[in-house]
C-alpha positions as CSV (number, residue, x, y, z in Angstrom):
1,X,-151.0,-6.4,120.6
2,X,-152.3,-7.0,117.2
3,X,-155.8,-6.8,116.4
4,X,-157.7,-8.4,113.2
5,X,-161.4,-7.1,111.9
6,X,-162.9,-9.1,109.6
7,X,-165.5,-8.4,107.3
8,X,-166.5,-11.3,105.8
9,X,-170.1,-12.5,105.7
10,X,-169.1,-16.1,105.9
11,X,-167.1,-17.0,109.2
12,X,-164.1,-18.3,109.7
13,X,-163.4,-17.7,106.0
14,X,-160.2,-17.2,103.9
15,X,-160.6,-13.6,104.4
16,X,-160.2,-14.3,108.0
17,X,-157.5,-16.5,107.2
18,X,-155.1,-14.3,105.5
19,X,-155.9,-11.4,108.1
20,X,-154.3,-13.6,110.7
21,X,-151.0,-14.6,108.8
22,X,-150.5,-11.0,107.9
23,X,-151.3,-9.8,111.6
24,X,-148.8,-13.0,113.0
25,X,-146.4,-12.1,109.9
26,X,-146.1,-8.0,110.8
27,X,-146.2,-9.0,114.8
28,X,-144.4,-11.7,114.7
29,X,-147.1,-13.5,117.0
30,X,-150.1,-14.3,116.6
31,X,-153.2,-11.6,116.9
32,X,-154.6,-11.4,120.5
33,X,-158.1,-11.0,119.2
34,X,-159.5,-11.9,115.5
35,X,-163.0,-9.8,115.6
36,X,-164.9,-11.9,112.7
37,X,-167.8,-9.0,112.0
38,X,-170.3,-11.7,110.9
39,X,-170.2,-12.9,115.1
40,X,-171.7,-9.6,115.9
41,X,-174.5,-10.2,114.5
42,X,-178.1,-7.7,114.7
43,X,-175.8,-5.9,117.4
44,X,-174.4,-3.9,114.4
45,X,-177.7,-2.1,112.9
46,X,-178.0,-0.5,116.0
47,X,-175.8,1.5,118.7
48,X,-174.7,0.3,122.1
49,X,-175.0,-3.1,121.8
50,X,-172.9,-4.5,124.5
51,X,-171.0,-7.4,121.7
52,X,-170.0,-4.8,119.7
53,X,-169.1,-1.9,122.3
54,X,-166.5,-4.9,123.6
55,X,-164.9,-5.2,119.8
56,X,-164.9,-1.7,119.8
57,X,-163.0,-1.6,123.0
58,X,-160.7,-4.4,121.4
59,X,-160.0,-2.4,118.6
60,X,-159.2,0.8,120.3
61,X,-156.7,-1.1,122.9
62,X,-154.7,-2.9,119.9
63,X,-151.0,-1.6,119.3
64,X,-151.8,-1.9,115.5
65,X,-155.0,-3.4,113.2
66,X,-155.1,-5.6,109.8
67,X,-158.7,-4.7,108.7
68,X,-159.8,-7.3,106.0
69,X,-162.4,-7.8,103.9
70,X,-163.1,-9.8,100.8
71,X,-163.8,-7.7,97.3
72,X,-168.0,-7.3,96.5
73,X,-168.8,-6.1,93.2
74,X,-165.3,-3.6,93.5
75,X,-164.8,-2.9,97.0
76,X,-165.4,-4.1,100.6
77,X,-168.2,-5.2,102.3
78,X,-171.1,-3.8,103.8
79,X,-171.2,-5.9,107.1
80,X,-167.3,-4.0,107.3
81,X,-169.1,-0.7,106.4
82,X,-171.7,-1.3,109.6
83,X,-168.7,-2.3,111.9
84,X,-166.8,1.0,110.6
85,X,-169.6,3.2,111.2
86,X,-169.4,2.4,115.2
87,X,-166.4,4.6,115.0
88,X,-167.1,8.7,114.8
89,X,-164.7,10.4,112.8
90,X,-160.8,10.1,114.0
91,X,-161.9,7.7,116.8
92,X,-159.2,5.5,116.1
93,X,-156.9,8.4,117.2
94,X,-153.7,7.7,114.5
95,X,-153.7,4.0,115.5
96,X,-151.3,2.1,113.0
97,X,-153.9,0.5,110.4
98,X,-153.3,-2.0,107.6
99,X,-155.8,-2.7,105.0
100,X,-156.1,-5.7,103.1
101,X,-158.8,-7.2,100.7
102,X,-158.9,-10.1,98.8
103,X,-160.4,-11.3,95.5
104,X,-161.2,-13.7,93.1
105,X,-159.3,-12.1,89.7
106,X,-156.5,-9.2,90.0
107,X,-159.2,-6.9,88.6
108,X,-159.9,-5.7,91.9
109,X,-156.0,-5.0,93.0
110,X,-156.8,-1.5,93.7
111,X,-160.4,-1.6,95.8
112,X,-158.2,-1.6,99.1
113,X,-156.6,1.9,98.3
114,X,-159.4,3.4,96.8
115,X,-162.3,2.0,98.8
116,X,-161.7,0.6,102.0
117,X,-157.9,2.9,103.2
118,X,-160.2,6.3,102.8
119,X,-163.0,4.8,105.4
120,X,-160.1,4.3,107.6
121,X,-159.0,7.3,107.3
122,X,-162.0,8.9,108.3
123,X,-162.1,7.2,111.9
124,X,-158.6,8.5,112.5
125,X,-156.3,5.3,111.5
126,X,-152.7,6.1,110.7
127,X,-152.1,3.6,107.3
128,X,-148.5,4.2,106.4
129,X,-148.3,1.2,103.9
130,X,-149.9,0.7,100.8
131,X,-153.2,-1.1,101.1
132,X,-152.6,-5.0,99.9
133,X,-154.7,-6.8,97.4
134,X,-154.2,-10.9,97.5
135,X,-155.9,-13.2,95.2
136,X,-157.8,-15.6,97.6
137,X,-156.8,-19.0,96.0
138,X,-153.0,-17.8,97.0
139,X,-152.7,-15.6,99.9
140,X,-150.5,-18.0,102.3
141,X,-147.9,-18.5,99.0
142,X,-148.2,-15.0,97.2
143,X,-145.1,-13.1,96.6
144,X,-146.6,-10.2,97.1
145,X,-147.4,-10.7,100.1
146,X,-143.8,-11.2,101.2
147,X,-143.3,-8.1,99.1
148,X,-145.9,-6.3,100.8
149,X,-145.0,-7.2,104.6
150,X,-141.4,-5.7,103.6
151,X,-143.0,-2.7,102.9
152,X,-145.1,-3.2,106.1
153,X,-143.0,-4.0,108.8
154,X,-140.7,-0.9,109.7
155,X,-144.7,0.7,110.4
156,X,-145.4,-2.2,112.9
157,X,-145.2,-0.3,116.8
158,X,-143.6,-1.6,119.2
159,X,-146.3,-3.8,121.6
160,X,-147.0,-1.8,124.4
């Protein structure tokens, strides 16, 4: 099952968006769970809220993850950076990973590799693709994004 985070201050937002046509492009179904980060609220300054302890269990049950965020001043967000932090180091245990940001101006195109793939990292995803950069005023009509998911796909697991 695919699994979007989304770390967008502002929900339901374009961010959130494009996470779900990417996650429905690579799986070829929709995502069984969108975790907008901006939802969980106070619950992520803290540990063991019982909100977030359920996205976490979300996460770590997906078959593969499209972690999105929009680009702030160069690199992802910080609500993303408190949902990250839930995880200790290699948590994720090698689960297939794709990060994607998007931004206003292609000025920004490499913030997902050199900002927001090394956080993954750390918790122990596997991201076998390049990280993808989409200008928000395009994402659903981008060539690069059809570029990208050819990239993407043969990474996609099989659902268990």
């Amino acid at each position: 099952m695919p699994v979007v985070v989304v770390g967008n201050p502002k929900p339901k937002s374009r961010t959130r968006a494009a996470a779900a046509l990417i996650a429905e492009k690579l799986g070829g179904r929709p995502p069984e769970a969108v975790i907008d980060v901006v939802d969980l609220g106070a619950g992520l300054l803290g540990w063991g809220d019982p909100e977030v302890a359920r996205a976490k269990a979300t996460v770590l049950a997906a078959d593969f993850l499209v972690v999105a965020s929009p680009t702030f001043k160069g690199t992802y967000t910080g609500l993303l950076k408190l949902f990250l932090d839930q995880f200790g180091a290699g948590e994720l245990g090698q689960k297939t990973t794709f990060a994607v940001m998007l931004g206003g101006a292609p000025t920004h195109a490499l913030a997902p590799e050199l900002t927001l793939r090394p956080v993954l990292v750390e918790i122990g995803a596997s991201c076998p693709a390049p990280s993808l950069y989409l200008l928000d005023s395009e994402y659903d009509t981008s060539a690069d994004l059809d570029t990208w998911l050819e990239l993407a796909r043969p990474y996609v697991p099989e659902a268990r």
